[in-house]
C-alpha positions in Angstrom: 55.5 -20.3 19.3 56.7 -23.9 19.1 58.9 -24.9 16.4 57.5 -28.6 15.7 56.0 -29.9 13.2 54.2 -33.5 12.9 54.1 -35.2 9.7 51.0 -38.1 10.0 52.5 -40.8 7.2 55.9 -41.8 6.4 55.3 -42.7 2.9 56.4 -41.0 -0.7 54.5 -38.2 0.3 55.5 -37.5 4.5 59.0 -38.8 4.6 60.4 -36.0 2.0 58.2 -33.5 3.8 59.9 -34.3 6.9 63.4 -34.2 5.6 62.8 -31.3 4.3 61.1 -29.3 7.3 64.5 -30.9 9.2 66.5 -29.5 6.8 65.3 -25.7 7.4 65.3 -25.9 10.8 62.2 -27.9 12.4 61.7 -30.3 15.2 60.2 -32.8 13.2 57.6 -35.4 14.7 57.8 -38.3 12.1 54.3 -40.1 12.8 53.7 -43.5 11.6 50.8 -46.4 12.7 53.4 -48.9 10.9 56.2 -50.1 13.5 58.2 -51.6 10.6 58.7 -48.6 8.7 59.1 -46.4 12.6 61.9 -49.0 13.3 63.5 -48.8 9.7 63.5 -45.0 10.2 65.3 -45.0 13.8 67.9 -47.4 12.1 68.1 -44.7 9.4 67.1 -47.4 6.6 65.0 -45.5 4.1 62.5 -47.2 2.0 61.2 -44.3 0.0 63.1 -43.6 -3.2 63.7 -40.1 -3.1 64.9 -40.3 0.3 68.8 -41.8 1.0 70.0 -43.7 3.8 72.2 -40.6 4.1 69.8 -37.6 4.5 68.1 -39.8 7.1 71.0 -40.5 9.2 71.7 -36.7 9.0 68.2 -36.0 9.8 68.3 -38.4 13.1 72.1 -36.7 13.9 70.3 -33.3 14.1 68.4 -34.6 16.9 65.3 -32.4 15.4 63.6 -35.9 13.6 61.9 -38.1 16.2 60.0 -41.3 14.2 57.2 -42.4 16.2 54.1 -44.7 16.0 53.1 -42.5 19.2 50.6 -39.4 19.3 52.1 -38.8 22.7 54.8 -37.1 21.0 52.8 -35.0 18.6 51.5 -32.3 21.4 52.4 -28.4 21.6 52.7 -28.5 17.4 53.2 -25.5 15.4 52.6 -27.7 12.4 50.4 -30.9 11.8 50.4 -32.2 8.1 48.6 -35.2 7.7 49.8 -37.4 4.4 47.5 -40.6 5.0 46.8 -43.0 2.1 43.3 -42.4 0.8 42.4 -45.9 -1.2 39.2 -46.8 -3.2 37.0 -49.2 -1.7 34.2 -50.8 -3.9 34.7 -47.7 -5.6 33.9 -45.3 -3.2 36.3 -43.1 -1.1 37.8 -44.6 1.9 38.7 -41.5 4.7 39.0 -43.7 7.5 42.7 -43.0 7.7 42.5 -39.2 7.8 39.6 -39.4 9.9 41.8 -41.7 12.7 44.6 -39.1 11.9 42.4 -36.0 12.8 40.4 -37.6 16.4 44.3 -38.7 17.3 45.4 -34.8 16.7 42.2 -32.8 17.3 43.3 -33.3 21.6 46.5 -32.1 20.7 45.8 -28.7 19.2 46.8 -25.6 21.0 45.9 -21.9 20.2 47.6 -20.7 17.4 48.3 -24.2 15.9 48.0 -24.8 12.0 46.8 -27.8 11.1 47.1 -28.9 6.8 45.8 -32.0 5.0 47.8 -32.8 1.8 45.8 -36.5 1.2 44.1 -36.3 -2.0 40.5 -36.2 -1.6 37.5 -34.9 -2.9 36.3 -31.3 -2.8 35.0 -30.3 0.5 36.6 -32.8 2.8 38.8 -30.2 4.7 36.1 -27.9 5.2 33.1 -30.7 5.6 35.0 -34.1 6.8 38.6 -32.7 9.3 36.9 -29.0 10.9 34.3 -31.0 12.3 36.7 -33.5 13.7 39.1 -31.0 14.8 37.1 -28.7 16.3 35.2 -31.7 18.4 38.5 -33.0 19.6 39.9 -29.9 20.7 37.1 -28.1 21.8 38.3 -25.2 19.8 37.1 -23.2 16.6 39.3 -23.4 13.0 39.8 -20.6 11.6 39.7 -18.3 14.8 41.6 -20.5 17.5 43.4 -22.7 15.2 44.2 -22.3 11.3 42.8 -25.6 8.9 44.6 -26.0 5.5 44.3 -27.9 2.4 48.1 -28.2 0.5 48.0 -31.2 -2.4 51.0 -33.4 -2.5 52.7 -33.5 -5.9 55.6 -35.6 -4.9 56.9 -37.7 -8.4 59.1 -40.6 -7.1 62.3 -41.3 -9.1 61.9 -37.7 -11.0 65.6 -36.8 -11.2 64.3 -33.0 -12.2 61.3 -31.9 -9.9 61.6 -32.7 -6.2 59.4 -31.1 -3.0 61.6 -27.9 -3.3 61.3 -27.0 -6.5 57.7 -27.7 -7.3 55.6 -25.1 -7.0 53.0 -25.9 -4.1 49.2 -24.8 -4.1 48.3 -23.7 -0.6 44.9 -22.8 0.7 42.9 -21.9 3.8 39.2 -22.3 5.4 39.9 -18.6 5.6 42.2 -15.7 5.2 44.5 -16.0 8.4 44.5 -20.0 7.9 46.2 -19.5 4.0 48.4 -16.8 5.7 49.3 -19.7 8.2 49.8 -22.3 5.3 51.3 -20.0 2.8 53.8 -19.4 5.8 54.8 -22.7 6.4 55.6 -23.3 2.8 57.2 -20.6 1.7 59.9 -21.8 4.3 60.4 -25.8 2.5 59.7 -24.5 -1.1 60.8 -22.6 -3.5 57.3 -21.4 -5.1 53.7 -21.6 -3.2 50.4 -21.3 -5.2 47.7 -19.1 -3.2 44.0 -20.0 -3.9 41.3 -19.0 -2.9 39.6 -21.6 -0.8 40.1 -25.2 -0.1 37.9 -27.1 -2.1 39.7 -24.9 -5.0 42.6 -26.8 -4.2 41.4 -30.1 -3.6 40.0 -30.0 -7.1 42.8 -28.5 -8.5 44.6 -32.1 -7.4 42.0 -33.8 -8.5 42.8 -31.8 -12.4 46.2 -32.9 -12.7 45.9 -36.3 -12.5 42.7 -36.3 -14.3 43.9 -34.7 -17.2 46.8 -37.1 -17.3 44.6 -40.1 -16.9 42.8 -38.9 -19.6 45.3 -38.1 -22.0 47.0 -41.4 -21.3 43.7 -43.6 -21.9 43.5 -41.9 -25.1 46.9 -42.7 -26.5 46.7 -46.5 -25.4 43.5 -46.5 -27.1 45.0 -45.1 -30.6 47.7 -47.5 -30.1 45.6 -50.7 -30.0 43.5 -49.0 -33.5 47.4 -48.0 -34.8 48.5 -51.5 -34.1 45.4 -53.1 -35.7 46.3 -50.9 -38.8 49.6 -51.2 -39.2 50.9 -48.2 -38.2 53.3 -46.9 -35.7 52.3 -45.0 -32.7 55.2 -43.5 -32.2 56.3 -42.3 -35.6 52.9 -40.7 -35.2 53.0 -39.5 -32.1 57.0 -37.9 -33.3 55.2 -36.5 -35.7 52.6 -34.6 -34.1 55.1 -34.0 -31.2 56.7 -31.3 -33.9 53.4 -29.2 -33.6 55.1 -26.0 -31.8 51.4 -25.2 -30.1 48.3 -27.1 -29.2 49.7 -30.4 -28.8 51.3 -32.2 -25.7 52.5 -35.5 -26.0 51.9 -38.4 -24.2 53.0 -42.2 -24.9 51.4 -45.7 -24.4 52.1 -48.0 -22.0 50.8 -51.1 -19.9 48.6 -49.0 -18.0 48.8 -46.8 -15.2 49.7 -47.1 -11.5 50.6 -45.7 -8.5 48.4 -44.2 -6.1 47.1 -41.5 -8.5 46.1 -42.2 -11.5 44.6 -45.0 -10.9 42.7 -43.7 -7.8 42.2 -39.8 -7.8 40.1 -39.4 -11.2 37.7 -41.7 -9.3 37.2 -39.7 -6.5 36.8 -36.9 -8.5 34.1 -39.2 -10.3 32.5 -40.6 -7.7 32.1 -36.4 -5.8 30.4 -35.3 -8.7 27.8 -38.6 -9.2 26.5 -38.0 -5.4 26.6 -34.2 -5.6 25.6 -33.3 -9.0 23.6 -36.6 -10.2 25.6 -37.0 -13.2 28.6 -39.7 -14.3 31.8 -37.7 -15.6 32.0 -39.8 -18.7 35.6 -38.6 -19.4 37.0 -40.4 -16.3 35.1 -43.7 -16.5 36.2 -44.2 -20.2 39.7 -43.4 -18.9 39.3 -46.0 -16.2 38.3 -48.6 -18.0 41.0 -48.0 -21.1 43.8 -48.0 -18.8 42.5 -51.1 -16.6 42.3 -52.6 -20.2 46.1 -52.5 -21.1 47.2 -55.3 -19.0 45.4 -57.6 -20.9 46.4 -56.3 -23.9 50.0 -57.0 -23.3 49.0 -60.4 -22.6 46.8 -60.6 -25.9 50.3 -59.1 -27.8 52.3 -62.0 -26.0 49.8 -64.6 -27.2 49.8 -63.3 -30.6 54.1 -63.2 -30.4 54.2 -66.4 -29.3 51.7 -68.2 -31.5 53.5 -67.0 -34.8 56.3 -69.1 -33.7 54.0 -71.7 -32.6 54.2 -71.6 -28.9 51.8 -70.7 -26.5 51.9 -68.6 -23.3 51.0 -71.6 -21.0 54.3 -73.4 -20.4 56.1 -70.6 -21.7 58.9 -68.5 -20.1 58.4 -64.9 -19.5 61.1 -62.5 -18.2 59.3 -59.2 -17.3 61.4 -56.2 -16.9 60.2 -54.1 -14.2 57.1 -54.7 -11.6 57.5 -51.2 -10.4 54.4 -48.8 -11.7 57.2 -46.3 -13.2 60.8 -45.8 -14.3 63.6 -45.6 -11.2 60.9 -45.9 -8.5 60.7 -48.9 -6.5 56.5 -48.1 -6.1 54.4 -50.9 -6.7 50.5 -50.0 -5.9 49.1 -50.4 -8.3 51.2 -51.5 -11.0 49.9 -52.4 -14.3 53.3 -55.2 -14.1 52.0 -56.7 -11.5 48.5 -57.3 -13.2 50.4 -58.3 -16.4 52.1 -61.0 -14.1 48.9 -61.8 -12.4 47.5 -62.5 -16.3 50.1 -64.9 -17.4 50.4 -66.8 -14.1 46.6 -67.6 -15.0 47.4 -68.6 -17.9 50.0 -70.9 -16.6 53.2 -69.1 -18.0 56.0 -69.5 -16.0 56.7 -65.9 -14.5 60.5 -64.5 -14.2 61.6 -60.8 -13.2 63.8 -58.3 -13.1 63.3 -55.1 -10.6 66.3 -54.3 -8.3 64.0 -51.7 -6.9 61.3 -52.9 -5.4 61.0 -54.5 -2.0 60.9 -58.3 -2.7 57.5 -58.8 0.1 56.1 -56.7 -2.7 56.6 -59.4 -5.3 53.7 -62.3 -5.6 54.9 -65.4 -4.7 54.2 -67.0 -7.8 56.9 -64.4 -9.5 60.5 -65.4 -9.6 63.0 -62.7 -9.1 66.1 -63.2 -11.5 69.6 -60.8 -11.9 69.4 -59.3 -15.4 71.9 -61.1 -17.1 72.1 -63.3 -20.8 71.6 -66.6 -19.1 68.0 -65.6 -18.3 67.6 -63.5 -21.2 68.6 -66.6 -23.3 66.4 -69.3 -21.1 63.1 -66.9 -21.8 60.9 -67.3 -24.4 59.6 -63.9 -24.3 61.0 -60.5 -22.4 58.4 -57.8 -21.9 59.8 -54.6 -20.8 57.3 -53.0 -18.7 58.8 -50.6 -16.1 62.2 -48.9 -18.4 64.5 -48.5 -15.2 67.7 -46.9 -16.3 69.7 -49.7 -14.4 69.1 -52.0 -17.0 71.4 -52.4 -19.7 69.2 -53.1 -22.8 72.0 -53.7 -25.4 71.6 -57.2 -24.1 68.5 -57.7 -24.9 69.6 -57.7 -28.7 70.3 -61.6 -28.2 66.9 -62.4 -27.1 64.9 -64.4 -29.1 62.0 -62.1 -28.9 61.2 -59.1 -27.3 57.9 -57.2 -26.7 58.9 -53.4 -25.7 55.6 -51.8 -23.7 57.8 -48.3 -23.6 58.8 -47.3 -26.6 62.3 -47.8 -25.8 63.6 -50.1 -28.1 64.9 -50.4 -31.6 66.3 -54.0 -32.0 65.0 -56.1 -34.9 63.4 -58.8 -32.1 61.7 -56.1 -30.9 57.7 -55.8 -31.5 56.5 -52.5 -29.8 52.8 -52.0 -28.3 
């Protein structure tokens, strides 16, 4: 049987998947409709955080990692993983790009091939959505010809603790010789797999995790807008019930939530059970519209800071600190920053920032980029620390004139905290 696996998407999610399968011994097929990010990947530039320029030069040295924008190269697979983006549009979940993936691999399937989708979807795609489309393609049956899989990503960019190896990974099958398939691959790139029972078990066990963070996030933003209105601080209380040995988990406010998850997979979780069951899942559009609220909080904050010392946000400068949607990542979909920046550019403030992570083409044109350094911090009228990178050295902001900390992270006396 071949050794080569094809990895559909070179994003957070496919390009640590491919190092990895590299790593153990793979012929790795590195599939990508973006020529930019192909050509950085032959020059061995990463772009994804967790990846270095280093482990990609190795991996192309091996001669086992071929980046491609070409299906050509994906036939006689062991392995196809597809890791697609699966956006929201008008609220409703756009497939399109697993559904290209699939028709371009279905031809491509041999006998024995295993086939896994790790895109975060709704329950029943695999089974409903990719084995028809497979098995059209290749004129073959899934589940007797060819094994069909379900795996959920739970890649966490920047997380210096859990990485693809040593997160535990749910597997699942159409049937029992697929998992057997899946369960095989994994158990060969990571440390602990997670068996269940079918896949739309584990497509809705994705769909869980980052509910219940979602959740749990919409509900601390919304006691720290009531805490802030009564004078009290969220995070003494949140310290405090944090020392609750059982029954409590905590979680802190912030300027909203971002990234591809949170602020996309609750809805598709949402939006399965309205057309299947008839019903909203109230839980999940509260949460949404919370945490889409937050940016304009800040904003609201800023006004208020501003104001007390008779200034207002039109005309003003504002240094934000941090466009990415989370700490050491240079991932900006969806960032709450960015809507924060959107907001005061509206309102004519004049925008600076500091983010040595993210790709400057990710940056709207109306927002300065600026080195970190007391010149700027002196020149701004307001810093808002929004994204707490760990490259920044915040004992400078103590000279600021004022200061609106989003994070938590701060304890100078110009300091107001959300």
């Amino acid at each position: 049987m071949s050794t080569r696996v094809v990895v559909v998407g070179q994003g957070y999610v496919g390009l640590p998947l491919a190092m990895r399968a590299v790593e153990v011994g793979y012929d790795v097929v590195a599939l990508d409709v973006n020529a930019h990010r192909i050509a950085r990947l032959r020059a061995g530039s990463s772009y994804v955080d967790d990846v270095s320029d280093a482990t990609l030069r190795a991996a192309l040295q091996t001669r086992r990692f071929i980046p491609t924008t070409s299906y050509e190269e994906a036939s006689d697979f062991a392995y196809a993983v597809v890791t697609v983006p699966t956006p929201l549009r008008d609220g409703a979940p756009d497939l399109s790009f697993i559904e290209l993936a699939m028709r371009s691999i279905a031809p491509r399937i041999i006998p024995g091939s295993t086939v896994i989708l790790e895109s975060t979807t709704y329950p029943g795609t695999t089974e409903n959505l990719v084995r028809p489309i497979l098995e059209e393609g290749s004129g073959l049956r899934a589940g007797v010809d060819f094994h069909l899989g379900y795996s959920p990503e739970r890649i966490d960019p920047g997380n210096p603790r859990w990485n693809f190896t040593n997160t535990p990974k749910i597997v699942s099958g159409i049937n029992a010789t697929s998992l057997q398939m899946v369960q095989a691959f994994y158990s060969t790139l990571v440390d602990t797999v997670v068996p269940v029972s079918g896949t739309r078990e584990a497509e809705m066990a994705k769909l869980l995790e980052n509910t219940f963070r979602h959740v749990n996030i919409a509900l601390v933003n919304e006691l720290a807008i009531c805490a802030y209105h009564l004078g009290i601080s969220i995070d003494e209380v949140i310290d405090a019930a944090s020392t609750k040995p059982f029954g409590f988990m905590p979680f802190r406010p912030g300027p909203g939530v971002g990234g591809h998850c949170l602020p996309v997979d609750p809805s598709y979780l949402s939006w399965e059970v309205k057309r299947t069951v008839g019903q909203s899942l109230r839980f999940v559009e509260l949460a949404n519209d919370i945490n889409a609220h937050m940016p304009r909080h800040v904003v609201h904050r800023l006004s208020e800071m501003l104001n007390r010392r008779r200034r207002t946000l039109g005309g003003s400068r504002v240094l934000l600190l941090g466009l990415a949607y989370k700490r050491d990542s240079g991932d900006c979909r969806e960032s709450p920053a960015l809507r924060v920046a959107t907001l005061l550019h509206q309102l004519d403030a004049q925008v600076w920032a500091v983010d040595n992570h993210v790709d400057p083409t990710d940056v709207p044109p109306f927002v300065t980029l600026v080195p970190f350094d007391a010149k700027h911090i002196a020149a701004a009228d307001v810093v808002v620390l929004l994204t707490d990178h760990s490259d920044i050295d915040y004992d400078l902001l103590a000279e600021a004139p004022l200061v609106f900390d989003t994070r938590g992270r701060l304890r100078h006396a110009n300091v107001e905290r959300l």
